[in-house]
N, CA, C and O atoms as a GROMACS GRO file, in nm:
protein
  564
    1UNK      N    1   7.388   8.346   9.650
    1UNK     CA    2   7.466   8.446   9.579
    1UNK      C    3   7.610   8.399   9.567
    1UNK      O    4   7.647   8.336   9.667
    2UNK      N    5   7.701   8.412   9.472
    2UNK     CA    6   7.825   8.364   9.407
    2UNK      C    7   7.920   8.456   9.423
    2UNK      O    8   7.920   8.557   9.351
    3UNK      N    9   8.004   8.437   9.510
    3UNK     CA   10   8.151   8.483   9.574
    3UNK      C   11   8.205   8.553   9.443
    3UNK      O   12   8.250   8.478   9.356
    4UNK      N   13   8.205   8.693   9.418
    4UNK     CA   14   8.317   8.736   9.339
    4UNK      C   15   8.509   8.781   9.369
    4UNK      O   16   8.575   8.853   9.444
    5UNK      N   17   8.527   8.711   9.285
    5UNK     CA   18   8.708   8.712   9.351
    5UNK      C   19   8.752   8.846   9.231
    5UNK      O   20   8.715   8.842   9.113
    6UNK      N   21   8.811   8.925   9.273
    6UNK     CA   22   8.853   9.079   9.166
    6UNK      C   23   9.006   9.064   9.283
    6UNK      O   24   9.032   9.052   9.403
    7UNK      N   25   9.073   9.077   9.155
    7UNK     CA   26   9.208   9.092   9.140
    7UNK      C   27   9.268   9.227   9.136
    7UNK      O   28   9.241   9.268   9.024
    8UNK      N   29   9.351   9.342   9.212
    8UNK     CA   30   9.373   9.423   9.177
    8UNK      C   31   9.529   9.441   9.088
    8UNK      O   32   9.638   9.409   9.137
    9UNK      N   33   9.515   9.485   8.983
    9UNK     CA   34   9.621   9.492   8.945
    9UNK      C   35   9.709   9.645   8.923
    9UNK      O   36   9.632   9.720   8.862
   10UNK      N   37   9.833   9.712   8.949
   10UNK     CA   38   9.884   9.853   8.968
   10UNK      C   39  10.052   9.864   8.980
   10UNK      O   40  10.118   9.760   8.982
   11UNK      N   41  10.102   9.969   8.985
   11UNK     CA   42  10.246   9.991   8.984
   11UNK      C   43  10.264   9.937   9.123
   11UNK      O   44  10.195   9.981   9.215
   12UNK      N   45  10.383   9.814   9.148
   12UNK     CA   46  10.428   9.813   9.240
   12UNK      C   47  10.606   9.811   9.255
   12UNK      O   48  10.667   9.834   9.359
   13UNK      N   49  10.668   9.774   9.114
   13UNK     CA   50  10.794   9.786   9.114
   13UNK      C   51  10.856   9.934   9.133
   13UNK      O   52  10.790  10.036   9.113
   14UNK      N   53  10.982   9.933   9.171
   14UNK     CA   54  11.008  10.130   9.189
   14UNK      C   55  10.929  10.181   9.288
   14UNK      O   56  10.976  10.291   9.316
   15UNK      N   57  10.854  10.164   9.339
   15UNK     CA   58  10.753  10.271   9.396
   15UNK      C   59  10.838  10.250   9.526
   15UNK      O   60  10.936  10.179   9.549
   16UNK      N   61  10.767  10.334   9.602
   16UNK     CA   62  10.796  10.321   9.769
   16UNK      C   63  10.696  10.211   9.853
   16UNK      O   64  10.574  10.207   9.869
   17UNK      N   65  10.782  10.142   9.890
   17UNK     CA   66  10.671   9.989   9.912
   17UNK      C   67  10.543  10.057  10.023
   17UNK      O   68  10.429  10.028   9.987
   18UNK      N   69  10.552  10.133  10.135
   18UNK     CA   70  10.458  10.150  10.210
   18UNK      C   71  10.334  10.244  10.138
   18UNK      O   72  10.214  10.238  10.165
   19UNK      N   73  10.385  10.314  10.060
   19UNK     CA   74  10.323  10.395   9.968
   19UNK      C   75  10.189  10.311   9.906
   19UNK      O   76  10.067  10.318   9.921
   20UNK      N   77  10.314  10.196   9.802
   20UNK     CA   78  10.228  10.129   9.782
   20UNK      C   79  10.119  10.044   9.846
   20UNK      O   80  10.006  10.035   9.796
   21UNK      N   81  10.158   9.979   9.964
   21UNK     CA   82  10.083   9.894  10.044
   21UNK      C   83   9.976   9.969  10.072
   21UNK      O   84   9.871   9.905  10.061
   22UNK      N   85   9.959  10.108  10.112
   22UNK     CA   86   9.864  10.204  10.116
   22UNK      C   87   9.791  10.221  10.005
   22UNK      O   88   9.674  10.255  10.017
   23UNK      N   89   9.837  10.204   9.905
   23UNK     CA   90   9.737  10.222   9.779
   23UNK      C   91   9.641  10.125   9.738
   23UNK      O   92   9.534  10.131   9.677
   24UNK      N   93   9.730  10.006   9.802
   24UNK     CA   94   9.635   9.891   9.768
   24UNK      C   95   9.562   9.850   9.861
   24UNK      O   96   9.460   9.785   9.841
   25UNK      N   97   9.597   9.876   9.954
   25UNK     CA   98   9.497   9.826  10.098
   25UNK      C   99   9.357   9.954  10.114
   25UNK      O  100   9.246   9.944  10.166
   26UNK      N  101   9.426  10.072  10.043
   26UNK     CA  102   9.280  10.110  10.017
   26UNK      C  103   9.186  10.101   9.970
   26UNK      O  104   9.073  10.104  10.019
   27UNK      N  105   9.243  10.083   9.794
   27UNK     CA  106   9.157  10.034   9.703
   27UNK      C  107   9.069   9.914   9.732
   27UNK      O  108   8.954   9.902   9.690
   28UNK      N  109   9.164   9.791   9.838
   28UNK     CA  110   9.058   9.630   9.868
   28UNK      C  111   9.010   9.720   9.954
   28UNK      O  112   8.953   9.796   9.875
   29UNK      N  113   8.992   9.770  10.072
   29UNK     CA  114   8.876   9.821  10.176
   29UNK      C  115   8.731   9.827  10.072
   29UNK      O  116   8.632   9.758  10.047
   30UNK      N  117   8.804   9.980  10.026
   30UNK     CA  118   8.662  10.027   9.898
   30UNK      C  119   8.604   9.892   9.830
   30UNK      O  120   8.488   9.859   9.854
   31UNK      N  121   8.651   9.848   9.782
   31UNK     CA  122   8.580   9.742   9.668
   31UNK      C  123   8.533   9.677   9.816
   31UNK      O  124   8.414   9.710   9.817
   32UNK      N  125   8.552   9.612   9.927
   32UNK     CA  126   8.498   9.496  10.018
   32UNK      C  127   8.384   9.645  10.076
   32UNK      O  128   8.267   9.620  10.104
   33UNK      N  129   8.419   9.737  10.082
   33UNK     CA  130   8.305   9.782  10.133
   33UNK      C  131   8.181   9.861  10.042
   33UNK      O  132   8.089   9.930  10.086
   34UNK      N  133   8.217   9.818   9.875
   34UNK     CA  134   8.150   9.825   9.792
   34UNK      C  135   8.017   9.728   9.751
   34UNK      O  136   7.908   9.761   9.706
   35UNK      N  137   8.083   9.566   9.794
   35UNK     CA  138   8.016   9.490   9.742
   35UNK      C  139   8.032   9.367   9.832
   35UNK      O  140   8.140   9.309   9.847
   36UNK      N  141   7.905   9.326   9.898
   36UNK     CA  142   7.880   9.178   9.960
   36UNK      C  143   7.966   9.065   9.874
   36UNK      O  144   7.993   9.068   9.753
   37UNK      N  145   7.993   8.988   9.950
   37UNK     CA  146   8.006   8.810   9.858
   37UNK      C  147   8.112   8.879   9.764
   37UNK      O  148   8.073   8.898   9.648
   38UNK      N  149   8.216   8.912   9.790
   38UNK     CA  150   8.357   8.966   9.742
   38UNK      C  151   8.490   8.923   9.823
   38UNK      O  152   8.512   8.953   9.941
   39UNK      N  153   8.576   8.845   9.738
   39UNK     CA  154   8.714   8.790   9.799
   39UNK      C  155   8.800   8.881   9.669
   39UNK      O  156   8.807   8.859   9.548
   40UNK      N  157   8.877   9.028   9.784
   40UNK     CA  158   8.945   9.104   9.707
   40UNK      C  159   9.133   9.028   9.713
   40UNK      O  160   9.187   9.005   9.822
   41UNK      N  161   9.203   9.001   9.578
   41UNK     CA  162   9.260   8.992   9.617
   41UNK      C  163   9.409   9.069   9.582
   41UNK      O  164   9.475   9.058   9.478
   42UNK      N  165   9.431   9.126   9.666
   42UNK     CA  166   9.586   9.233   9.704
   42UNK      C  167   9.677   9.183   9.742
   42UNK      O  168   9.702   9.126   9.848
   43UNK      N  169   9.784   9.220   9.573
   43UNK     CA  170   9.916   9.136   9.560
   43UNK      C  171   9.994   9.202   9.672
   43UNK      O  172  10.081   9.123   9.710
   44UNK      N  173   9.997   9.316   9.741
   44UNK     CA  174  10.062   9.330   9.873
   44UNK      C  175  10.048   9.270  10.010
   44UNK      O  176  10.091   9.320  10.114
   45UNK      N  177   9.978   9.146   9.998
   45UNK     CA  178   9.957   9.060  10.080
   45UNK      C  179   9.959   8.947  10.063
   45UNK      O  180   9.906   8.874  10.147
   46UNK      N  181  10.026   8.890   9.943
   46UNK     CA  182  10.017   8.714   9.909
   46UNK      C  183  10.222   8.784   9.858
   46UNK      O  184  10.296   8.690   9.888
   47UNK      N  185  10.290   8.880   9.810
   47UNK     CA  186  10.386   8.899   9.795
   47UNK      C  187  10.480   8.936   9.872
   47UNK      O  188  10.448   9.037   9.934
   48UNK      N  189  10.582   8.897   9.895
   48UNK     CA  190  10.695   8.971   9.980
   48UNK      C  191  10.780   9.057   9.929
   48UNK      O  192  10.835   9.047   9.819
   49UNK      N  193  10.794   9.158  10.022
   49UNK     CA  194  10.910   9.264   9.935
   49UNK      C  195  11.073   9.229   9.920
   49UNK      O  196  11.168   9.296   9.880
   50UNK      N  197  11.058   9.058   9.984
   50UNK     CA  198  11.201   9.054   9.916
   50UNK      C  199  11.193   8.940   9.844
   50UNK      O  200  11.284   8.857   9.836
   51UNK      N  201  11.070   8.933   9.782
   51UNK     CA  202  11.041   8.821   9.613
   51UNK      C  203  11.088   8.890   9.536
   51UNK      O  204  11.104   9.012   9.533
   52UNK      N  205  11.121   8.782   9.448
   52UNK     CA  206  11.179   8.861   9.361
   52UNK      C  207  11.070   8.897   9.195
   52UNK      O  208  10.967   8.830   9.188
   53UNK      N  209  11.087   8.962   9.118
   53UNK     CA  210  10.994   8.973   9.060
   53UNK      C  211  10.941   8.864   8.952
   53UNK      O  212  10.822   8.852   8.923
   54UNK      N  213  11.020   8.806   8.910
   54UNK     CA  214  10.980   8.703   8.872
   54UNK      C  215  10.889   8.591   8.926
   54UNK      O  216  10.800   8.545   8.854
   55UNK      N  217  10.917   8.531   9.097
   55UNK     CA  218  10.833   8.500   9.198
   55UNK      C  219  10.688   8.561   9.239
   55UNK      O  220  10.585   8.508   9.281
   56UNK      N  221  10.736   8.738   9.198
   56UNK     CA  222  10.613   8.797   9.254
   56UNK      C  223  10.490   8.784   9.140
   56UNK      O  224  10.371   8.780   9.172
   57UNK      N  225  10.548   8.776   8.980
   57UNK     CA  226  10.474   8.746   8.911
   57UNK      C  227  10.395   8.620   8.898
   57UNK      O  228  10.289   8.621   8.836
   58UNK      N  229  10.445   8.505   8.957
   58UNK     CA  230  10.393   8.346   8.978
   58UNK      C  231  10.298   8.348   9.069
   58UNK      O  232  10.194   8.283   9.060
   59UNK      N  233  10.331   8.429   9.168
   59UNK     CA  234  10.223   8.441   9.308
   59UNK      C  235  10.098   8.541   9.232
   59UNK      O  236   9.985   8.519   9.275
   60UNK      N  237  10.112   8.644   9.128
   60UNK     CA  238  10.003   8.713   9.108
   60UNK      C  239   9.933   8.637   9.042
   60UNK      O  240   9.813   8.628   9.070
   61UNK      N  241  10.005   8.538   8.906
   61UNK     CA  242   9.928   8.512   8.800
   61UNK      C  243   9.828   8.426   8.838
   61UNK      O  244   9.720   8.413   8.780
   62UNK      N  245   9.877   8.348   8.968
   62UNK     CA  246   9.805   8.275   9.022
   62UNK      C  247   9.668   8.301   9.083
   62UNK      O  248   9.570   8.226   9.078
   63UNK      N  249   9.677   8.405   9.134
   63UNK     CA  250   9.593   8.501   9.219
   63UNK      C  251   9.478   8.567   9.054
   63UNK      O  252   9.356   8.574   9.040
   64UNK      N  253   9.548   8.588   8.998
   64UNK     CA  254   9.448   8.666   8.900
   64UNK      C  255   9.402   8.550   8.780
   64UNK      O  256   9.338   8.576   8.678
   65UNK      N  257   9.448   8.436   8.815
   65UNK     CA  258   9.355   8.331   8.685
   65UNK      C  259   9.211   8.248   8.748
   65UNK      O  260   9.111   8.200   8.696
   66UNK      N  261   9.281   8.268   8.941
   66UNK     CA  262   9.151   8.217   9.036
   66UNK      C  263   9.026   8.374   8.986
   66UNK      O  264   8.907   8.344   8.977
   67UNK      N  265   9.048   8.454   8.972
   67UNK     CA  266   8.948   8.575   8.959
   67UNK      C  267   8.813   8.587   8.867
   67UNK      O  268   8.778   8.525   8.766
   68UNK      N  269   8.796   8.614   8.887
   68UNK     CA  270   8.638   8.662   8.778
   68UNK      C  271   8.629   8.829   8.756
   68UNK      O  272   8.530   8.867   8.694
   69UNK      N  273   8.715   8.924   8.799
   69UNK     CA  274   8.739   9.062   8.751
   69UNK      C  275   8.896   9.122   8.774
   69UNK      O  276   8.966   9.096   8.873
   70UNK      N  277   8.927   9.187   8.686
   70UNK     CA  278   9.066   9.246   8.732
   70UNK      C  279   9.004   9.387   8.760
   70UNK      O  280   8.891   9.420   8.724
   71UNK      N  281   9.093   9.466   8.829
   71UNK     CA  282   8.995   9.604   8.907
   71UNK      C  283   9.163   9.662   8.860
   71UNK      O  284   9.253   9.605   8.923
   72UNK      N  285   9.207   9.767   8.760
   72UNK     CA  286   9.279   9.824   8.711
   72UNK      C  287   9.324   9.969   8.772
   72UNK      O  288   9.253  10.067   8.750
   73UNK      N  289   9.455   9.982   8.858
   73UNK     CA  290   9.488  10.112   8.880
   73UNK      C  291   9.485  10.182   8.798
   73UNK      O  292   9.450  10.131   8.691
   74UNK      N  293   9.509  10.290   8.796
   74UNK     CA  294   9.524  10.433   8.689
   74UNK      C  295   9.665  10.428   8.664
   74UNK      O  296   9.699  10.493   8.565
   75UNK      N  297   9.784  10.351   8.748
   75UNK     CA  298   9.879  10.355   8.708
   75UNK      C  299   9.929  10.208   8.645
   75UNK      O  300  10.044  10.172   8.621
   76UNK      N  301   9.844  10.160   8.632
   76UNK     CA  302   9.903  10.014   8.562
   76UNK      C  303   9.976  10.014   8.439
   76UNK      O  304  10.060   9.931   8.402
   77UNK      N  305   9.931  10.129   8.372
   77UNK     CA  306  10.010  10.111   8.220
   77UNK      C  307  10.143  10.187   8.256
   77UNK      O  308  10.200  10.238   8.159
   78UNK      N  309  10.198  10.202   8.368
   78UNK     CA  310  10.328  10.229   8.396
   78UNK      C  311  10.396  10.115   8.476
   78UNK      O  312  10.482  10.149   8.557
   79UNK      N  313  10.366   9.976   8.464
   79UNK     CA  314  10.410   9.843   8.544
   79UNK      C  315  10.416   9.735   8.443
   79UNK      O  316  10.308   9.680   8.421
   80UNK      N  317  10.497   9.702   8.390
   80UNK     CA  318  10.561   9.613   8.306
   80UNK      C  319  10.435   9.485   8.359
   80UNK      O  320  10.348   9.447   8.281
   81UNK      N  321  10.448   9.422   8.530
   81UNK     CA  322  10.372   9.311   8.549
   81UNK      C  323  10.237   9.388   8.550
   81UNK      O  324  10.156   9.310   8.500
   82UNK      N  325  10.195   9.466   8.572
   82UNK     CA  326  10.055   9.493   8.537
   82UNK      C  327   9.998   9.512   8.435
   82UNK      O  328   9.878   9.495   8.415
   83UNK      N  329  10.073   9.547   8.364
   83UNK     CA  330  10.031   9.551   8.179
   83UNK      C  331  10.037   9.377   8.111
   83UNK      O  332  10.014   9.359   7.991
   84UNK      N  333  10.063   9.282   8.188
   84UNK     CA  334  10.108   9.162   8.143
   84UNK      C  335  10.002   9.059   8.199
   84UNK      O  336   9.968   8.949   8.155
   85UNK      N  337   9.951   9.145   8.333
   85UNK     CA  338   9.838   9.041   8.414
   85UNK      C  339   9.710   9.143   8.336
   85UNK      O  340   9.603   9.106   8.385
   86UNK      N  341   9.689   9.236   8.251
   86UNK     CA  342   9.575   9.283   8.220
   86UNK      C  343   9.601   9.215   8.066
   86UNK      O  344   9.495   9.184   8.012
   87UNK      N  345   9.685   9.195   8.012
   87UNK     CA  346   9.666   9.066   7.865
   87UNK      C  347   9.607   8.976   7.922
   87UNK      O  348   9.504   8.937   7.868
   88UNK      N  349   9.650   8.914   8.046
   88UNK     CA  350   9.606   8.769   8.055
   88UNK      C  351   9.472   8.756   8.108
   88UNK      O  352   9.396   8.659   8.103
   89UNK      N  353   9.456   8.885   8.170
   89UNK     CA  354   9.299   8.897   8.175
   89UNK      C  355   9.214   8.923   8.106
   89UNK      O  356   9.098   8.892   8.134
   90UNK      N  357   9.255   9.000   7.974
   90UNK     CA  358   9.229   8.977   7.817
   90UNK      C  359   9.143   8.828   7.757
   90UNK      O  360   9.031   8.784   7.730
   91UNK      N  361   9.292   8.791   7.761
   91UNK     CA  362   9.282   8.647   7.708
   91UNK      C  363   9.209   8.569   7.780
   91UNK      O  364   9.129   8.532   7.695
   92UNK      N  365   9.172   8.503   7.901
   92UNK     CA  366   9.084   8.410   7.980
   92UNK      C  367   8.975   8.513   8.025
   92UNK      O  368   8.919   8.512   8.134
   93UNK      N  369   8.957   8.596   7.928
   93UNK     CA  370   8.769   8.686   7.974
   93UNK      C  371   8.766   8.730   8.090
   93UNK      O  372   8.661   8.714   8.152
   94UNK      N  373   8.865   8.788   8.147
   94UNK     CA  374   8.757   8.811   8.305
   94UNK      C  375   8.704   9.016   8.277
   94UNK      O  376   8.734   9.113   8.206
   95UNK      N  377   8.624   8.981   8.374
   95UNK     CA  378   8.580   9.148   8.372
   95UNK      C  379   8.659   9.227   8.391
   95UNK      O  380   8.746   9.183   8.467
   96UNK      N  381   8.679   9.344   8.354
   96UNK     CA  382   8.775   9.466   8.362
   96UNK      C  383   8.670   9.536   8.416
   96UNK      O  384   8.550   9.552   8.394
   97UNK      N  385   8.778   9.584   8.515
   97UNK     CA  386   8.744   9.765   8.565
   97UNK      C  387   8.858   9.832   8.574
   97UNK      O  388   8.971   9.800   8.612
   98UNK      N  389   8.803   9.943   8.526
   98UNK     CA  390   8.936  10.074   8.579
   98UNK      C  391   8.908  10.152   8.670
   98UNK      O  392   8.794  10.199   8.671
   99UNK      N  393   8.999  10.186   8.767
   99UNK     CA  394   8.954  10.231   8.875
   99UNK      C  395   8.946  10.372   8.858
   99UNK      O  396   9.002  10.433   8.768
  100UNK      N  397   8.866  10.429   8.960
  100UNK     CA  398   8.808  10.559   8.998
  100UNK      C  399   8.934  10.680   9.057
  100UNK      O  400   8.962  10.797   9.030
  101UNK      N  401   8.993  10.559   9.162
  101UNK     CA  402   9.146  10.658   9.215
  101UNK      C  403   9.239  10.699   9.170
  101UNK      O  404   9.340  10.631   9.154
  102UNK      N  405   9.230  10.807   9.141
  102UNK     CA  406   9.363  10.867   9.114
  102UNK      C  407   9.515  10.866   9.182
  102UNK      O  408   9.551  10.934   9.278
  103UNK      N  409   9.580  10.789   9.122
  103UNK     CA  410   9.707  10.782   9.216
  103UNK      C  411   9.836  10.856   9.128
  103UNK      O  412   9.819  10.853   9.006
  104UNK      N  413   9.974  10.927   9.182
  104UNK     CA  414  10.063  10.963   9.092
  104UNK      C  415  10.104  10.866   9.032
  104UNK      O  416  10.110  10.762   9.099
  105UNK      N  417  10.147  10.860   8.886
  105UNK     CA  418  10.270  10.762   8.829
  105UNK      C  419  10.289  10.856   8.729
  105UNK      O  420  10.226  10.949   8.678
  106UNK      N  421  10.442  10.777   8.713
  106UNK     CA  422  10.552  10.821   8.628
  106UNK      C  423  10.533  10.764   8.475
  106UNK      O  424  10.544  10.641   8.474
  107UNK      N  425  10.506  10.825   8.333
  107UNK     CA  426  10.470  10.721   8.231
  107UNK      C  427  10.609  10.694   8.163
  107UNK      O  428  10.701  10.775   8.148
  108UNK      N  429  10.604  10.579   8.129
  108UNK     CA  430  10.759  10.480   8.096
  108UNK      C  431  10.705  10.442   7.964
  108UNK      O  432  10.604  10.374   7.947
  109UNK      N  433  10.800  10.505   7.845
  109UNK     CA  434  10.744  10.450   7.717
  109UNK      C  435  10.776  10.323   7.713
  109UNK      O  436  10.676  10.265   7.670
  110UNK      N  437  10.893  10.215   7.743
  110UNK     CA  438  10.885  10.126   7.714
  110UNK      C  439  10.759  10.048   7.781
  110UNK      O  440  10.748   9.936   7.731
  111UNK      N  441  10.675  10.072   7.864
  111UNK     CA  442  10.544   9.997   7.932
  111UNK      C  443  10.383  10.059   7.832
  111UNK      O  444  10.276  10.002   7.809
  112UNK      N  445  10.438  10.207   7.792
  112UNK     CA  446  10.353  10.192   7.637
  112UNK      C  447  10.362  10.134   7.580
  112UNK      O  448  10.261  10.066   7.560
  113UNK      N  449  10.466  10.106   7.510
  113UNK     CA  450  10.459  10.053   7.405
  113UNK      C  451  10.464   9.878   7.423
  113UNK      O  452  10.455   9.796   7.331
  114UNK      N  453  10.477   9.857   7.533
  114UNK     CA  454  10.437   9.678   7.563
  114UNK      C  455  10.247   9.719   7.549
  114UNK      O  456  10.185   9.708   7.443
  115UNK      N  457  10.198   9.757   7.656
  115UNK     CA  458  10.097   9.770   7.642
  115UNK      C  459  10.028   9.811   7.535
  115UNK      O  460   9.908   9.786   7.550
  116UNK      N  461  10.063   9.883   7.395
  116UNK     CA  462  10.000   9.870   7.267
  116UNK      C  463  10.024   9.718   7.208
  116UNK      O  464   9.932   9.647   7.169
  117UNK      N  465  10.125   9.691   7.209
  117UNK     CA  466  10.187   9.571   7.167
  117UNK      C  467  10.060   9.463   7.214
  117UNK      O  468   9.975   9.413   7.141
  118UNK      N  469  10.078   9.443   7.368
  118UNK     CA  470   9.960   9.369   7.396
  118UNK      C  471   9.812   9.352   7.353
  118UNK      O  472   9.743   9.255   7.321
  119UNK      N  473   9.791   9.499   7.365
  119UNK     CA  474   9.664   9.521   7.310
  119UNK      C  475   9.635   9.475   7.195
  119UNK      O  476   9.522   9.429   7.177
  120UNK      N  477   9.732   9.476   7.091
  120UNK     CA  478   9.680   9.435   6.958
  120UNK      C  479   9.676   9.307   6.966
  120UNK      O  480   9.568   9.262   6.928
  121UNK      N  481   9.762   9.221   7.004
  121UNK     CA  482   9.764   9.089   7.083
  121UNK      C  483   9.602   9.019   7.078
  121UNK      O  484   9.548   8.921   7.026
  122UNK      N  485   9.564   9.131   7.163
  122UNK     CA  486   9.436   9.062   7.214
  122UNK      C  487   9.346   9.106   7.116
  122UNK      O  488   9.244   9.039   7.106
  123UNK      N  489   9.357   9.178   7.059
  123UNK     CA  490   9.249   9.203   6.916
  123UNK      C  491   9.250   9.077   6.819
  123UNK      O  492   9.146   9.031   6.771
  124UNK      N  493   9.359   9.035   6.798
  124UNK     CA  494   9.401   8.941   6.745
  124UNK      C  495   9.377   8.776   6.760
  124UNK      O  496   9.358   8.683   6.682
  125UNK      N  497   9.387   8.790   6.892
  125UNK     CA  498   9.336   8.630   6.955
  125UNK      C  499   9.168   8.653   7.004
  125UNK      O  500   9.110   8.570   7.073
  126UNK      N  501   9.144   8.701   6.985
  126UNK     CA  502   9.012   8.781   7.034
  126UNK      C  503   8.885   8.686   6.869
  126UNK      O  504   8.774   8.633   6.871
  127UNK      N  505   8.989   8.716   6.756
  127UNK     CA  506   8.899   8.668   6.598
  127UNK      C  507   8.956   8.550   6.587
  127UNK      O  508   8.950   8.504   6.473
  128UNK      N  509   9.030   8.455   6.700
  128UNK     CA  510   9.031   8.332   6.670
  128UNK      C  511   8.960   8.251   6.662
  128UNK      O  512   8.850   8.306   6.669
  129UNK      N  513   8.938   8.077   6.644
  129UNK     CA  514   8.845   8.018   6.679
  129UNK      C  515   8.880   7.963   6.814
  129UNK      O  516   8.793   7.885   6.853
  130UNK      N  517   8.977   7.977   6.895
  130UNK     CA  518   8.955   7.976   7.044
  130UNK      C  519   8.836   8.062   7.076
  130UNK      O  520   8.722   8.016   7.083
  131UNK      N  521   8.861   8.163   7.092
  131UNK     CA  522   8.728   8.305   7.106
  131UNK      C  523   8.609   8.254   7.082
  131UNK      O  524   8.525   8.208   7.159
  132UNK      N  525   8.612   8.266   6.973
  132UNK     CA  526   8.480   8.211   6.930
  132UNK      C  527   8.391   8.054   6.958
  132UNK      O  528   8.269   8.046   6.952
  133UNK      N  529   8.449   7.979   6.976
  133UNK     CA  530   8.378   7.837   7.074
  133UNK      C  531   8.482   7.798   7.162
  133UNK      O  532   8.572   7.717   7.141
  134UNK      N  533   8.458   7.873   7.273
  134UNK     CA  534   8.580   7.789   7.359
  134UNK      C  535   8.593   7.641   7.402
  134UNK      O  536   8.682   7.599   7.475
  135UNK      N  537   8.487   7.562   7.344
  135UNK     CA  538   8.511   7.450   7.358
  135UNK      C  539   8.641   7.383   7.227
  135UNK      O  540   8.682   7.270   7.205
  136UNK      N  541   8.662   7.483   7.181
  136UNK     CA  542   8.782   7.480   7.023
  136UNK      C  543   8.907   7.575   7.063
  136UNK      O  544   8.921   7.690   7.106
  137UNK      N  545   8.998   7.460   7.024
  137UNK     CA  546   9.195   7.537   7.034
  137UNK      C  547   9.164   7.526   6.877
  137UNK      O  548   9.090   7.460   6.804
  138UNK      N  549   9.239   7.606   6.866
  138UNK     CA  550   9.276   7.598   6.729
  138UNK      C  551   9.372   7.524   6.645
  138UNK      O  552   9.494   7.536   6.659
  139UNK      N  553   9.309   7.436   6.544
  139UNK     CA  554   9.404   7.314   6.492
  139UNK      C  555   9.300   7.185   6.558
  139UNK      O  556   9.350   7.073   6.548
  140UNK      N  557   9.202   7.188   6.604
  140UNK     CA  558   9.125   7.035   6.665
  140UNK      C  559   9.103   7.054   6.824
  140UNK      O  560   9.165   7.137   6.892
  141UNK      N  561   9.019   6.976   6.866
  141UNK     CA  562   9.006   6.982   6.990
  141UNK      C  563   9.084   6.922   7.091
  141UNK      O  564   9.056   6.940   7.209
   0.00000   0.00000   0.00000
């Protein structure tokens, strides 16, 4: 049986860091006690709270291109880097989930409207001929 690695992605800028660490250390429990042959991995444990966000984004992207699912808070479309690691999980196919937990967030139009922005993004690269034979970039191999 084949190790699944799921990435969680959620609001962590602004928030109250223990808050958060709680949100996410719950969510990996659930998923590890959801599913055998699972490496969950929780950016509140490969990040430090005094990275800076730019850093914290290098340490995630990293973390979520090793993955084969992104597992989506309910508050992600209020996190600039979480709306940015769910394009890129878009773009390199991995499985989406949205999660079940309900957590509070605050909605920030400017993280709407990135996240429409994105979205169409991926509609878009989605009818390329990358998409379509990934053994093909587009312009030659």
């Amino acid at each position: 049986m084949e190790v699944e690695r799921i990435y969680i992605a959620g609001k962590v800028s602004g928030e109250d860091y223990e808050k958060v660490k709680k949100k996410f250390n719950t969510v990996e429990a659930h998923l590890l006690f959801m599913a055998s042959n699972t490496i969950v991995y929780n950016p509140t444990t490969y990040v430090k709270l005094t990275d800076s966000w730019a850093k914290s984004m290098k340490i995630c992207i990293k973390l979520l291109t090793g993955s084969d699912t992104i597992y989506l808070l309910k508050d992600f479309k209020s996190s600039r880097g979480a709306i940015i690691e769910y394009f890129i999980a878009n773009v390199i196919g991995l499985k989406i989930i949205h999660s079940e937990f309900n957590f509070k967030h605050k909605k920030n139009i400017k993280n709407i409207i990135l996240y429409k922005i994105l979205s169409i993004w991926v509609k878009i690269l989605k009818n390329t001929c990358f998409f379509k034979n990934k053994d093909y970039i587009c312009g030659g191999k």
